[in-house]
N, C-alpha and C positions, 0 to 999 in steps of 0.2 A: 424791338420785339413786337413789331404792329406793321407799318406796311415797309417796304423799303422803297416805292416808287414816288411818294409823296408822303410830305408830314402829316402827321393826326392831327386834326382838326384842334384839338381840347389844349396845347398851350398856346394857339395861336388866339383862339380867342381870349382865354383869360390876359394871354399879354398885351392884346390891344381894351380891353376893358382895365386892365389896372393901371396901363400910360394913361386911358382918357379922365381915368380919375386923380391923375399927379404922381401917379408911384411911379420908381425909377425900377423896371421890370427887365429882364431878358431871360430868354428861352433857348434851348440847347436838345439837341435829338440822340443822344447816346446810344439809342439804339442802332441805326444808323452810323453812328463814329465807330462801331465794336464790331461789325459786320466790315466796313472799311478797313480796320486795322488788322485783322483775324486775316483777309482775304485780300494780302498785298505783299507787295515783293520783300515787305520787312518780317510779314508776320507767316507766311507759309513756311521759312523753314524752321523755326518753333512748333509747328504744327507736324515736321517733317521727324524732327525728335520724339513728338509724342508717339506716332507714326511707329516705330523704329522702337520702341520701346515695347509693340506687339511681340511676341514670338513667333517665329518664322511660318509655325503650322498654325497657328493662331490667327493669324492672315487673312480676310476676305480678299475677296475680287477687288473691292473698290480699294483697299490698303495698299496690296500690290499694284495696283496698276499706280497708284498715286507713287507710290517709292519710285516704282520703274521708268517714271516718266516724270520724275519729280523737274528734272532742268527743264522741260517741255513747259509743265505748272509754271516755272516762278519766270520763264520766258513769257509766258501768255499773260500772269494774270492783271498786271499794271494794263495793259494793252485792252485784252475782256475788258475790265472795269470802264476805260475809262469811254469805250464806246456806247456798253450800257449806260453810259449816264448822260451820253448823245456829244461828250467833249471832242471825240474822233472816229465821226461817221465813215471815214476810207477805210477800215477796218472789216469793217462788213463783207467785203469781199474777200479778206484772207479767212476768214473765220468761215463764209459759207460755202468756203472750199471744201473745207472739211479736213484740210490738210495742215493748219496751223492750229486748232486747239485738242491737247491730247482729249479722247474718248474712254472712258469710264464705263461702270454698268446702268448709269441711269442711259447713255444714248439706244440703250437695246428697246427702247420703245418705240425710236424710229421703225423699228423692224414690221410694229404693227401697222405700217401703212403700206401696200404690198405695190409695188408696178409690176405688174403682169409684162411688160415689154421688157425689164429689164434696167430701167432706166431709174432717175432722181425718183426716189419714193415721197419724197418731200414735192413734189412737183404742179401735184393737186392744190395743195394749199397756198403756194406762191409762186407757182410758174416762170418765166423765166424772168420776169422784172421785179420779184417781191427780194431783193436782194437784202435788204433791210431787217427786214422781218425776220426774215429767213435766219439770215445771223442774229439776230436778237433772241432766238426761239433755241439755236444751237450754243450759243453763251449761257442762256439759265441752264441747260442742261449741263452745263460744265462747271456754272456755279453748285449746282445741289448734287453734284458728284462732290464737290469737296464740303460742302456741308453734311454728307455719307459719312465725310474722313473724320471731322471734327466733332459727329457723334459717336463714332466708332473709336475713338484715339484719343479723345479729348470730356467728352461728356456726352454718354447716354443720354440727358437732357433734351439735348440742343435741339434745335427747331430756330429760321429764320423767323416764326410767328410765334408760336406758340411752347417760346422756351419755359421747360420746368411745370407744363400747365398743373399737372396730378398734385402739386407740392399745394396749390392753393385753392380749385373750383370743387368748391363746394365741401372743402375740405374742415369738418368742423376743431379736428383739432389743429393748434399749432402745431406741433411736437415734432413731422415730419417737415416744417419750414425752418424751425430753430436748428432739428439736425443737420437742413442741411447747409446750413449760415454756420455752423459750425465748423465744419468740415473741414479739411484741405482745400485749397484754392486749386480752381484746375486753373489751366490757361485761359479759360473767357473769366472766372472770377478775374484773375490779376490785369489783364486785360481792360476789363471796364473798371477796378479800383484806379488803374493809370490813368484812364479813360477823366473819371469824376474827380480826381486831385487837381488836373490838368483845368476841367472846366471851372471848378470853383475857385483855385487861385487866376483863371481870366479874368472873371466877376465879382470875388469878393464879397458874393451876397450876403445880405443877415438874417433873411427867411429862404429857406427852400423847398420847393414844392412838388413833389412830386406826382405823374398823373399816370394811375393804371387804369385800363382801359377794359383789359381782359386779363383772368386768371393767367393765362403765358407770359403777364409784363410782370408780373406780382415777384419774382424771386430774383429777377434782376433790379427791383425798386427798393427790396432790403437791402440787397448788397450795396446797391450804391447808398442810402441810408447807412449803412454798417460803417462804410470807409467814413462819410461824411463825422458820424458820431464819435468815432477812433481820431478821426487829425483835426476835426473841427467842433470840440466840442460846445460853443458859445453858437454856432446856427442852428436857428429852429429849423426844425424839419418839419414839414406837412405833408400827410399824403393823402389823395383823394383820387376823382374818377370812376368811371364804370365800375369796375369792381367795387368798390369802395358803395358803390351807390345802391348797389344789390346783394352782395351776398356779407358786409360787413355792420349792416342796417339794426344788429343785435351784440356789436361785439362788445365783450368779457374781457377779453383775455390781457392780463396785462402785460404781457412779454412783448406787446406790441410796441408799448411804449420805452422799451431800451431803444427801438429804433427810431419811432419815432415822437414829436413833444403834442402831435395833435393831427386827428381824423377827419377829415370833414365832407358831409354827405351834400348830395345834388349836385345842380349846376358847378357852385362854388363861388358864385359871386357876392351873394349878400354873407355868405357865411366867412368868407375869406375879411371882409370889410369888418365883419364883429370884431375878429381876432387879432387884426393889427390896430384896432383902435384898444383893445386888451392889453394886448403884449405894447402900447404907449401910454398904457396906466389911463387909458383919457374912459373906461366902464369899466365897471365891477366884472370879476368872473361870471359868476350867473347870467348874465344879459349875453352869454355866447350864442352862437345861429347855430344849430344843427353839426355841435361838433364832437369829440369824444376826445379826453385827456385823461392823462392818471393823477389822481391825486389822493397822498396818503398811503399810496400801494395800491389803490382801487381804481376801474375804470369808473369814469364819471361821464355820461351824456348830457350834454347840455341844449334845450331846445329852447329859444324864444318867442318861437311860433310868428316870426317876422315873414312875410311876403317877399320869396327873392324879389332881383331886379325884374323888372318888364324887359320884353322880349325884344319892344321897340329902344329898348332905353342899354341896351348891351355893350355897343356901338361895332365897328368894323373889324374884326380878325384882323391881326397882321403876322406876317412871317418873317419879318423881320428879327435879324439873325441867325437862320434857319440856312444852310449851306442849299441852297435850291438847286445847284447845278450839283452838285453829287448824288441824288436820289438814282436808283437804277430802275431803268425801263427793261421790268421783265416781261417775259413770253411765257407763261407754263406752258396755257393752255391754246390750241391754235384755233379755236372758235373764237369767233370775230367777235362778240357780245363777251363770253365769257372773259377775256384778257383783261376789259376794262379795269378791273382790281389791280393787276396789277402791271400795267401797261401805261407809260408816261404821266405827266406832274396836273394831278386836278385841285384847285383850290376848293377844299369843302368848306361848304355854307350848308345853313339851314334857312328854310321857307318861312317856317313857322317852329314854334316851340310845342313840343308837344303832337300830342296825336287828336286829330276831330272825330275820329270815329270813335277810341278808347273803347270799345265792347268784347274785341277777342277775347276766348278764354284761358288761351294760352299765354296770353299775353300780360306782360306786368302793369296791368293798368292803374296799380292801387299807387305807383310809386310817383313824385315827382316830376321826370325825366315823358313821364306817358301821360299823364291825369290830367295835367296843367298845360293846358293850350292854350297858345298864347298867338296872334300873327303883327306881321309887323306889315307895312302899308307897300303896295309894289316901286313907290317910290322911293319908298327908305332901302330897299332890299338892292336896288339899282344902282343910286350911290355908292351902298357897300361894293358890288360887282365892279363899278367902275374904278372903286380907289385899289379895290384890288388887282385889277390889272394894271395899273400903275405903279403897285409896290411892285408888282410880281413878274409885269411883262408877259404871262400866260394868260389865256381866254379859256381854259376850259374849265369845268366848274362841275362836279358835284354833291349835288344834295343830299344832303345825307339825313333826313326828317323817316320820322318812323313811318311816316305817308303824307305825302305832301299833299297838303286840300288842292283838288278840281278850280275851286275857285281862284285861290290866291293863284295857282301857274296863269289861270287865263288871265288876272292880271299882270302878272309877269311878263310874259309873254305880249301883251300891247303896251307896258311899258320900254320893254327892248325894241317892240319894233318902232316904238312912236321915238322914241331918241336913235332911230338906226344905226343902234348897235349888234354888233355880230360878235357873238359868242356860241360855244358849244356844251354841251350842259346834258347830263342824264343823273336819274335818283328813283328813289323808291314812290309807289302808289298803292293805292286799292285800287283795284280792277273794276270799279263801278261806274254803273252806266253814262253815267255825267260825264266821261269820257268818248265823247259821242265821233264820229267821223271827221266833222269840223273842227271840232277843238283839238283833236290829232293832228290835221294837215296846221292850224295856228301855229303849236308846237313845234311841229318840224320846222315852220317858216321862224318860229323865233331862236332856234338853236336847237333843238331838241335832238340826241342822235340814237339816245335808249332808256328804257327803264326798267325797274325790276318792281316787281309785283307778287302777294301770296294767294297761289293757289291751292297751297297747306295741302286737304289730305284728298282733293281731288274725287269729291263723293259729295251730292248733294245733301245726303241725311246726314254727315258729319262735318259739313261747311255751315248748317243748323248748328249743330246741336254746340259747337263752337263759336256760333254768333259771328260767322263773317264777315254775313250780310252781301252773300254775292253765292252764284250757283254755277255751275259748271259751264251751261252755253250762253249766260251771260260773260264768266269770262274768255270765251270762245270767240266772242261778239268784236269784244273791247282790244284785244290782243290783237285781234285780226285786222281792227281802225290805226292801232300802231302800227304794225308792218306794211299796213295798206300806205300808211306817209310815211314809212321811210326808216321808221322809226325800231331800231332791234329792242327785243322782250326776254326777260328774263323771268324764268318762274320760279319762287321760294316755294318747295315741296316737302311736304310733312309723311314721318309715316309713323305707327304707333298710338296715335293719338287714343284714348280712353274706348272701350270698346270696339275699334277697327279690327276688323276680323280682314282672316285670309284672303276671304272671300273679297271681302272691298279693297287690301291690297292690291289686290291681281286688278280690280274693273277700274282701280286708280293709273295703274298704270298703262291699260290700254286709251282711258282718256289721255292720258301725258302724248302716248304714242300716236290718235290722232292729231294734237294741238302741233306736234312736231311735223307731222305729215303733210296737216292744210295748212302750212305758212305761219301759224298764229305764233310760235313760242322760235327763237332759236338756241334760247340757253336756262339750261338749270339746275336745281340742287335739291336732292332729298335731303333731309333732316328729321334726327330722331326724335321724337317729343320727347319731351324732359318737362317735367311738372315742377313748379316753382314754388315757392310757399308764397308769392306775391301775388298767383296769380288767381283768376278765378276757381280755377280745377285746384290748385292748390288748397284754395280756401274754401271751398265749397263740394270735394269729394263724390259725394251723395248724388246732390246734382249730375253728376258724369259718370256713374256706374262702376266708379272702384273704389279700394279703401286704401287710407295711405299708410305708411310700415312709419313706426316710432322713428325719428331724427335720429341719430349717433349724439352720444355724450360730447359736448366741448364749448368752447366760448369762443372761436375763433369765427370760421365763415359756416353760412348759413343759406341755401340758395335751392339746390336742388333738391327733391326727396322722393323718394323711390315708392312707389304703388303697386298695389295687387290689383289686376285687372279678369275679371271672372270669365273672357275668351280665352285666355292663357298659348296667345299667340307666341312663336318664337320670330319677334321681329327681326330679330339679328340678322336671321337667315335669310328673312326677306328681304332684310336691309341691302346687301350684298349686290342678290339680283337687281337690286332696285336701278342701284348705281352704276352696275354693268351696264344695264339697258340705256342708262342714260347719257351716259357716256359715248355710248357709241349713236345714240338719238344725236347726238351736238357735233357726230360728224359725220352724219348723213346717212348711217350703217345702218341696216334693218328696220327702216319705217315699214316693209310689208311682209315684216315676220309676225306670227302670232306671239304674240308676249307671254307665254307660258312658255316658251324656249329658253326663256333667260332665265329661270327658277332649277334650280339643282334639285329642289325636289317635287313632286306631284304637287299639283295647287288646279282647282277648279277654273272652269271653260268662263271667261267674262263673260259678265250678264249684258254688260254694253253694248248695244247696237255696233256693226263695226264699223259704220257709216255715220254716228251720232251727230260728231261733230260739221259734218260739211251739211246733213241737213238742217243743224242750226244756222247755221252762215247763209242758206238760201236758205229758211224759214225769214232771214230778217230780208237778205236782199229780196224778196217776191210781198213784203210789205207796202203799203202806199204809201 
């Protein structure tokens, strides 16, 4: 329920942190095994049942054509899979025929790439040698045709990312996650109940752990909890992770603990070491780290206020046990930068712990995971790199740090080159100026192939008043030192945020629209602000010019909270264009249309210069 091209980071490290402490650990990707078993020659015609179980006038597009073509399905889909996962590269060729995987209504998107001759409309983007590609971009499309089927047929829920997400983010009550662990089991419950029987009589474990990341892992981590509690009832159950870290940081609710025997917040390293020296009698309950149990009927949080582990002291991630060659190399999207997420096997590591800048206001700075920076030395960091390609036999690596410090890459970066090693490596940054020309071209020379960066809401007065600490033609400056070595940019785009009016929407996205035009940006993503209660504007309102509306009664999650903002813009609507535009910005479509074309409704003339950006780029080249 997190990526399916590579594992999540978070039990690779905790497994190599509790082997280097003596524990006898292993990890297992379920999410990943239920996607494999759902979408295979054993499990498509269970799905074909459900299918068929529609009424005839009841029927979408995507139902009928999957019946119609069902022997086509369960002829391709062993074949699809196993070349997405790169085991039977000769495939690529039946498949970008176009003639051996049946098409669906997701392939009607091909349609918006138009060849005026006539010819492969796909043509543009991989001409006639991207054979690979090509097939790899026509296979997802043929996968989320049948993940059409198995939310249509099987569970309105489903989502390969983001299954059940509404059941959990930011949901204060329980009540709609107990209903729906109640329920009838569709085919993915039973599924992943077979799924975790399976994995926990391989292992035999006596604690089990489990790591939700984002609200969408959250209702497949009860269920598997549910089965675990039903056939196992002597394993502790733990759950923690992202979610866990943020929106359960007040939880009540004791229904939590039928599933499971205990919560535990942050990292999970020191907090995980309290509780097994607990649960072996060797400290009192009280002396737990930052965790939450029921006791007596009641939720009880226990804090010791202990200093997790050091960042240098964590030791190496390992994947070990992790099926490496099943992961699937998708295509959504066919921008070169943009597919990174989810296009072939990266080993994510972190730089450093924590964020150095910590001042966004959007940003959760109060918590743990952002507040506590921590770095580890570039020689330590290189080690890890090198044993993990040795576990792993892959070189590519990303980072995945809330902004990796200017400084620690440059060491990095002569640490790889001074032991000449070659690897390929992209991650998240701030866009600031320490980022200078030179230490662009370093980067590329030591692996560097992209990175992603926030240019939030793209408005000087509002990159203030959010504390970014970065202005529009400085990041104009910086983006442009990347691309200039080689290097593809991604930009995280805000829109909403606390008094943004129409007005700076529109002049926001004509900045987007040069940075697209002069080379500086080739991929990115608007996002809606969402005000947190962790974060600055959560806790501080006043500050940011709106008022926040009362929480919802409950004791469950706690994260997000809804605001009056006194412009009383309707972002939605802006939202829409936003993404229109940008979409078609990442593939090369109307960089010299006026950006008021892409608003369904009237919206005022940008105040922006329409030349802004390229006179910053020669304002800095005609410097001394």
């Amino acid at each position: 329920m997190t990526q399916l091209n590579t594992p999540y980071p978070a039990t690779a490290y905790l497994t190599g942190f509790l082997r280097s402490r003596g524990f006898v650990a292993e990890q297992a990707d379920l999410a990943l095994a239920l996607v494999l078993e759902l979408l295979s020659p054993a499990g498509l015609p269970k799905l074909k049942v459900a299918a068929e179980a529609i009424p005839g006038k009841k029927r979408s597009p995507t139902i009928k054509t999957f019946l119609n073509e069902f022997n086509r399905y369960l002829a391709s889909i062993g074949p699809a899979i196993a070349f997405l996962q790169g085991r039977d590269t000769s495939m690529a060729h039946r498949i970008g025929s176009r003639a051996f995987l049946p098409e669906g209504p997701r392939f009607a998107s091909l349609d918006n790439y138009i060849d005026e001759d006539g010819g492969d409309p796909l043509a543009w983007a991989f001409g006639a040698l991207g054979v690979q590609d090509r097939a790899r971009h026509l296979a997802t499309l043929y996968l989320n045709d049948l993940a059409d089927v198995l939310r249509e047929a099987v569970d309105t829920r489903f989502e390969f990312v983001r299954y059940a997400e509404s059941l959990a983010q930011s949901q204060a009550s329980f009540n709609p996650l107990a209903s729906a662990l109640a329920a009838a089991k569709t085919l993915v419950d039973e599924t992943l109940e077979k799924l975790t029987i399976s994995t926990v009589d391989r292992n035999n474990p006596g604690i089990l752990l489990i790591s939700v990341p984002f609200p969408g892992s959250v209702y497949a981590a009860f269920r598997i909890a549910q089965t675990v509690k039903r056939k196992y009832p002597h394993i502790v159950t733990v759950l923690g992770g992202g979610y866990v870290n943020t929106e359960l940081r007040e939880l009540a609710e004791p229904r939590v603990f039928d599933y499971f025997d205990y919560v535990t917040l942050d990292d999970g390293e020191k907090p995980l070491l309290a509780l097994f020296e607990h649960l072996a009698g060797e400290r009192p309950r009280l002396n737990l780290v930052r965790t939450f149990s029921r006791v007596d009927g009641e939720v009880r949080y226990f804090n010791a206020q202990e200093p997790d582990i050091p960042f240098e002291e964590v030791g190496t991630p390992t994947w070990d046990g992790l099926p490496l060659d099943r992961y699937l190399s998708l295509l959504d999207m066919l921008n070169p930068m943009h597919r990174l997420w989810s296009d072939g096997h990266w080993n994510k590591l972190t730089v450093a712990h924590g964020c150095y800048w910590k001042k966004c206001s959007f940003c959760d700075v109060s918590l743990d995971y952002i507040s506590r920076y921590e770095a580890a030395s570039a020689s330590t960091l290189v080690d890890r790199i090198e044993r993990i390609i040795d576990e792993t036999g892959h070189t590519g690596f990303h980072f995945v740090d809330e902004a990796a410090p200017p400084k620690a890459l440059r060491a990095l970066a002569e640490e790889l080159q001074r032991r000449n090693l070659a690897i390929s490596w992209w991650g998240n940054i701030r866009f600031e100026k320490s980022f200078t020309p030179e230490l662009c071209l370093q980067l590329a020379d030591s692996g560097c192939i992209a990175i992603s960066g926030g240019l939030e809401v793209a408005s000087d007065r509002l990159l203030e008043l959010m504390k970014k600490g970065v202005s529009v033609d400085q990041v104009a400056r910086v983006t442009r030192a990347f691309t200039d070595a080689g290097i593809l940019v991604h930009a995280y785009l805000m829109y909403g945020f606390p008094t943004q009016t129409q007005h700076d929407t529109v002049d926001a996205l004509e900045y987007v629209r040069q940075l697209f035009a002069e080379g500086c940006i080739q991929s990115g993503y608007f996002h809606r602000f969402s005000c947190t209660v962790h974060s600055p504007v959560g806790q501080n309102p006043a500050e940011y010019g709106i008022r926040l509306q009362p929480l919802p009664p409950g004791k469950f999650a706690k994260n997000d909270v809804q605001f009056i903002d006194p412009t009383g813009v309707d972002h939605s609507t802006l939202g829409r264009a936003l993404n229109k535009a940008l979409y078609n910005y990442m593939h090369g479509i109307g960089l010299d249309d006026d950006v008021r074309n892409w608003f369904d409704c009237k919206v005022p003339r940008p105040r922006v210069a329409r030349h802004f950006i390229s006179r910053a780029l020669n304002a800095e080249l005609s410097r001394p």
